[in-house]
N, C-alpha and C positions, 0 to 999 in steps of 0.2 A: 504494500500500500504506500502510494506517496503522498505525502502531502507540502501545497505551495506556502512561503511563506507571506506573511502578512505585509502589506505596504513598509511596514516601519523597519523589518527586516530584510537585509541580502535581498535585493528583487529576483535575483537569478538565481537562487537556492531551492532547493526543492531537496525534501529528505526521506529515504526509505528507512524502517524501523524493522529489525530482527532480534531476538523471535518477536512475533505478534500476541504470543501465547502464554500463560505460566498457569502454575497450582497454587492456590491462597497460602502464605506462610513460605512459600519458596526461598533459600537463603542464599542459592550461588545465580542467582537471575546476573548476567550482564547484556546488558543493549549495546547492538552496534548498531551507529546510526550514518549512513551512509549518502554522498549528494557527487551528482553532476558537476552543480555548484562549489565554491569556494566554504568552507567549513573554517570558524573563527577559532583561532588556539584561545582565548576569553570566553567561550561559549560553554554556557551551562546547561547541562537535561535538566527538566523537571520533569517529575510524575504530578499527576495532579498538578496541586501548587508546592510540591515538596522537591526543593535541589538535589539534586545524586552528586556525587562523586564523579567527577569526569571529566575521562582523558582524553584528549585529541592524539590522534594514532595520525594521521596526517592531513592535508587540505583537501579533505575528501571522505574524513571520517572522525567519529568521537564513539568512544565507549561508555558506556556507564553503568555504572553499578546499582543495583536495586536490593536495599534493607527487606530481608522479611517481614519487619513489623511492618513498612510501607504500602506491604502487597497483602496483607495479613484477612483481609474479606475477599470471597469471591464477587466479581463487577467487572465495569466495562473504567478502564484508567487512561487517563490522557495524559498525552507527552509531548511535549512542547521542546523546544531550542529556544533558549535565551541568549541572544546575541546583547551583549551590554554597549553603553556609551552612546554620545549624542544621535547615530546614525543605525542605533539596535531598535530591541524588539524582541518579541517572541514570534517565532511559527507561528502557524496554524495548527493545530490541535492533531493528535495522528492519533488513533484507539489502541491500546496493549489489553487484553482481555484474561481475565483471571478467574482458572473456573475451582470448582470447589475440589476437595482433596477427595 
C-alpha cells in the first residue's frame, strides 16, 4: 500500500509500509518504510500519535521499531512520517492492522 504525502511534506514522496500486519502485544515488530522519493535522515515514524524509534537505513528508507505495549489491542493503526522543520509535515496516514493473538 502507498500512501502520498501531505502538501506540507516532501511533495514527491510517497511511502510503502512492510509488514502491513502484526498480532496485539507483538515485541520484535520492525517497519520498513520505503519511497521512490527522497526519505529525510530527521524523519520520525509514528504509530498513531506515538514516535518509534527510527532509523534511516538510506535516502530511500527508514526503519522503525514498534513497542509491544504500542501495539498491545487488536485494530486498525496509523503510521505516518514526520518530516520536521519549517518545510515538514507529516504523510498521509498508511493502515498497519493488528489482529488478535
Amino acid at each position: 500500500m502507498e500512501i502520498l504525502t501531505s502538501r506540507s511534506a516532501p511533495a514527491s514522496v510517497s511511502v510503502r509500509l512492510t509488514p502491513r500486519f502484526a498480532t496485539e502485544g507483538d515485541r520484535n515488530v520492525e517497519l520498513s518504510l520505503t519511497s521512490r522519493g527522497r526519505l529525510w535522515k530527521s524523519a520520525t515514524v509514528y504509530i498513531n500519535d506515538v514516535p518509534l524509534e527510527t532509523r534511516w537505513v538510506g535516502p530511500q528508507e527508514l526503519r522503525a521499531k514498534v513497542p509491544g505495549d504500542v501495539i498491545d489491542k487488536a485494530g486498525v493503526y496509523r503510521v505516518r512520517v514526520n518530516y520536521p522543520g519549517p518545510n515538514g509535515g507529516f504523510s498521509a496516514p498508511v493502515s498497519f492492522i493488528v489482529g488478535y493473538k
